[in-house]
C-alpha positions as CSV (number, residue, x, y, z in Angstrom):
1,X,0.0,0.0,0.0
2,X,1.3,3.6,-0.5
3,X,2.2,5.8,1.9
4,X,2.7,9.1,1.2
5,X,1.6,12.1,3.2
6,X,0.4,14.0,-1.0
7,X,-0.4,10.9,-2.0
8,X,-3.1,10.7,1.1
9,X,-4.1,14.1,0.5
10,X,-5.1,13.8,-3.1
11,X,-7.0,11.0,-1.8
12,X,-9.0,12.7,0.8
13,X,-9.7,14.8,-2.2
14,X,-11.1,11.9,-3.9
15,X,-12.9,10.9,-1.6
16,X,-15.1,14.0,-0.2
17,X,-18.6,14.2,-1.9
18,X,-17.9,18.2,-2.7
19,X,-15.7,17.7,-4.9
20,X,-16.0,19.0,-8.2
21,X,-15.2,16.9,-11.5
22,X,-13.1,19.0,-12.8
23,X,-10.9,18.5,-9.1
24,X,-11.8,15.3,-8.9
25,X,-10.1,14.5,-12.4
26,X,-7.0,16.5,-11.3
27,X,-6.6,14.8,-8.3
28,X,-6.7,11.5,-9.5
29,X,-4.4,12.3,-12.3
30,X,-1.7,13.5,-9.4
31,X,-2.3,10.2,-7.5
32,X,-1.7,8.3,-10.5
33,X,1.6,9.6,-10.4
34,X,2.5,8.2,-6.7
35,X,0.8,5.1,-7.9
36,X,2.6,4.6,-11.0
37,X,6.3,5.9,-9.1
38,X,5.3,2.9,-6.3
39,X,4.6,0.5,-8.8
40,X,7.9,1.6,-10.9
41,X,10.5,0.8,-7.8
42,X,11.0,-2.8,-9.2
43,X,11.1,-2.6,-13.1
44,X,14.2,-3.9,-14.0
45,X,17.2,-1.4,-15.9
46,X,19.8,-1.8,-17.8
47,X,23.3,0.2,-17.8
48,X,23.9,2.7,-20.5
49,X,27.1,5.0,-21.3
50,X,26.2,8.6,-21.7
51,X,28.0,11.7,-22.5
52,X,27.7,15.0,-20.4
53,X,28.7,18.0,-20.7
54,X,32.0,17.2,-19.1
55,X,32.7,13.8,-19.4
56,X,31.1,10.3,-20.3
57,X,28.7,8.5,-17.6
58,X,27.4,5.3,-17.0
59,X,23.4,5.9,-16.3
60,X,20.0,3.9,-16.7
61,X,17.6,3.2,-18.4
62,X,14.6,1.1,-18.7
63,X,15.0,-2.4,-19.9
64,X,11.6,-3.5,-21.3
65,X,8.9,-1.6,-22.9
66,X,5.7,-0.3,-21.0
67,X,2.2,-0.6,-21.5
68,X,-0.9,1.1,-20.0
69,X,-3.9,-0.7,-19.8
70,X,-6.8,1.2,-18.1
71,X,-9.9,-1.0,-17.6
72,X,-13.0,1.4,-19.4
73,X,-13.8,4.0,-18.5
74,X,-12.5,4.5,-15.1
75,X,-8.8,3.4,-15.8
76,X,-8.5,6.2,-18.3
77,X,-7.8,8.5,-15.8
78,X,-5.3,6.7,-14.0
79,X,-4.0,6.4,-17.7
80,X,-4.1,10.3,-18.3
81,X,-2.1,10.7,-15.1
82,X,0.8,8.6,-16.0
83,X,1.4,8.9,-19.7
84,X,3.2,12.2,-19.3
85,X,5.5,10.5,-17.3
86,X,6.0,7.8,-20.0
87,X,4.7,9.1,-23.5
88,X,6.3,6.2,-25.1
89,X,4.5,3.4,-23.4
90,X,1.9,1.7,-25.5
91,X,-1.6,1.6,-24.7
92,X,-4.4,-1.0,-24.6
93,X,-8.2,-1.1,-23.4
94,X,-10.3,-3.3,-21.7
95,X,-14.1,-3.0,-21.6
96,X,-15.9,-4.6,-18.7
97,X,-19.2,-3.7,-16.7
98,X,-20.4,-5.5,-13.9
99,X,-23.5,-7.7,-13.9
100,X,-26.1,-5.7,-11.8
101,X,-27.4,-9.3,-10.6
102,X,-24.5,-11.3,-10.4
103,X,-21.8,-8.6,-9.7
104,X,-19.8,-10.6,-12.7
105,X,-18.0,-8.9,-15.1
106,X,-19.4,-8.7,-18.9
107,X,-16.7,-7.9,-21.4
108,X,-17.6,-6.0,-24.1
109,X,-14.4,-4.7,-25.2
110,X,-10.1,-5.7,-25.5
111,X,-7.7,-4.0,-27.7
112,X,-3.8,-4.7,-26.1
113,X,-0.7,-4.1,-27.7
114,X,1.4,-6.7,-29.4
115,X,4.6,-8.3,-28.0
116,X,3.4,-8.1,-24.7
117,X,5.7,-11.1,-23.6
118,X,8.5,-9.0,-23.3
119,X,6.9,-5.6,-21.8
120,X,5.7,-4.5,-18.4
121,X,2.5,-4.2,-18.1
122,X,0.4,-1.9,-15.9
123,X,-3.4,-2.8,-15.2
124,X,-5.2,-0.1,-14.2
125,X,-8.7,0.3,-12.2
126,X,-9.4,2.9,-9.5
127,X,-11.0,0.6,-7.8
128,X,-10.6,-3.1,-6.5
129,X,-13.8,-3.9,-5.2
130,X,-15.3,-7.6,-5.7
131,X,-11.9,-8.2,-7.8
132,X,-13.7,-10.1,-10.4
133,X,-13.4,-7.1,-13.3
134,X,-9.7,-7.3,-12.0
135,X,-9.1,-10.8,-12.1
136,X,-10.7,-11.0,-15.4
137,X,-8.7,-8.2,-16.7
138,X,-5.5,-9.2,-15.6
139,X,-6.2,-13.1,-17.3
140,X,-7.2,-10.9,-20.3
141,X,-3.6,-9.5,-20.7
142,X,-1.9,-12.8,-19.8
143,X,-3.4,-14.8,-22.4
144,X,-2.4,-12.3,-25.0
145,X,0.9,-13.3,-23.6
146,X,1.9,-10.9,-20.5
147,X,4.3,-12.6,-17.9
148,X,5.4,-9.4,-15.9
149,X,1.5,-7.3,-15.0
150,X,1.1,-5.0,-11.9
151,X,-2.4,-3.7,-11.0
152,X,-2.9,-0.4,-10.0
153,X,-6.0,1.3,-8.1
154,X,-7.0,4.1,-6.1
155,X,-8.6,1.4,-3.4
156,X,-9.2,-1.8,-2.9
157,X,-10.7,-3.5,-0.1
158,X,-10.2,-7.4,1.9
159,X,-12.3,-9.6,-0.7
160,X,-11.2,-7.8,-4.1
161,X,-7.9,-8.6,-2.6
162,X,-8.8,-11.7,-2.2
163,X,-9.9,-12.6,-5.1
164,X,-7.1,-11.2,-6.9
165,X,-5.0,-13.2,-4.5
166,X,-6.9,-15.9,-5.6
167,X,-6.8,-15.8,-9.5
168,X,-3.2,-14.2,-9.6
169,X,-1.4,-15.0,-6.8
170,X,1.7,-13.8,-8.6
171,X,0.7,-10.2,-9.9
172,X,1.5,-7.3,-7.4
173,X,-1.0,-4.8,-6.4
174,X,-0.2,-1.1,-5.7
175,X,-3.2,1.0,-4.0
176,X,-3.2,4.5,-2.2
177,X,-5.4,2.7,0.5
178,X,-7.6,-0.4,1.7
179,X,-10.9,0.1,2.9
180,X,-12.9,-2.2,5.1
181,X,-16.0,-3.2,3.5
182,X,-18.3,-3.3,0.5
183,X,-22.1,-2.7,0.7
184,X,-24.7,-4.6,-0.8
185,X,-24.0,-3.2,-4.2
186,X,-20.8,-4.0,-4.2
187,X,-19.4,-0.5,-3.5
188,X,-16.3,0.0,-1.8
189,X,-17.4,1.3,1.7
190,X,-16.2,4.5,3.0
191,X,-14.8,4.5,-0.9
192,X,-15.5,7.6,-3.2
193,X,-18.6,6.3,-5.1
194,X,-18.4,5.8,-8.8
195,X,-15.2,6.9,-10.0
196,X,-16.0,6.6,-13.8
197,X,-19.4,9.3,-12.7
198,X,-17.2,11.7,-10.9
199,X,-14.9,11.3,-13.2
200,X,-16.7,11.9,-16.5
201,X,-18.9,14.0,-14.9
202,X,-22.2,11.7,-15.2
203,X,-22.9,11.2,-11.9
């Protein structure tokens, strides 16, 4: 889990019900940033020699591609936060709503990038609350040939982690915080209500 005292601020911005969409969607594009630094600290490099003003230098750099795959429509954001960071990573979408009976994911939507055998790839949801949409998107990007996925949220709660434990024992998950409980409608509970609403402005 993240901790970071901006990082917890921008989520307290989330998170009040006065916030505006237009805040809202700036906010969660700065904690996307924390998010994506956190998730970042164990991406392999590889050694490069540069030249500096003065004299040559051995440095870094990044030793597999990136991709960004944001789970529709909330993901976006979390994908508008960190492509500035890294405008060469690729991109891919996933499309999955949630059963309002079942609480199941339906897919309706998957366009990844190719070669993703070789590349690090980022799922990303603000929110991991049954898991299922989760687990579903992360076996999504496997079996288009993934071996190195992280998933990234705003917050997750005990049974998505579970069930993500569950279905992908192997796949780290980076959140800004874990919340106790989901309600009857599967809402994440104190959470921040529909992040695609507040952040589309369709609430």
């Amino acid at each position: 889990m993240l901790d970071h005292p901006l990082a917890a601020a921008e989520l307290s911005v989330l998170r009040a019900k006065e916030t505006a969409p237009n805040e809202f969607r700036a906010a969660l594009r700065r904690l996307a940033v924390f998010l994506f630094v956190e998730a970042a600290r164990t991406w392999e490099t590889r050694d490069v020699k540069r030249q500096s003003p003065l004299q040559e230098f051995s440095g870094s750099e990044m030793a597999r591609p990136l991709a960004l795959v944001p789970i529709l429509r909330a993901g976006l954001g979390l994908q508008e936060g960190m492509m500035p960071l890294v405008p060469d990573a690729s991109t891919g979408h996933i499309g999955l709503y949630r059963d309002p009976t079942t609480l199941r994911p339906v897919k309706y939507f998957c366009r990844l990038p190719e070669n993703l055998a070789d590349t690090q790839v980022l799922v990303l949801d603000p929110m991991l609350a049954t898991g299922q949409s989760a687990a579903e998107a992360v076996s999504m990007v496997k079996e288009a040939g993934a071996t190195r996925v992280q998933f990234i949220c705003v917050l997750a709660c005990p049974p998505g982690l579970a069930e993500m434990q569950r279905a992908h024992p192997d796949v780290p998950i980076i959140t800004a915080a874990i919340d106790p409980i989901l309600n009857d409608h599967g809402y994440i509970v104190p959470g921040l209500g529909d992040a695609g609403d507040r952040y589309f402005g369709t609430r």
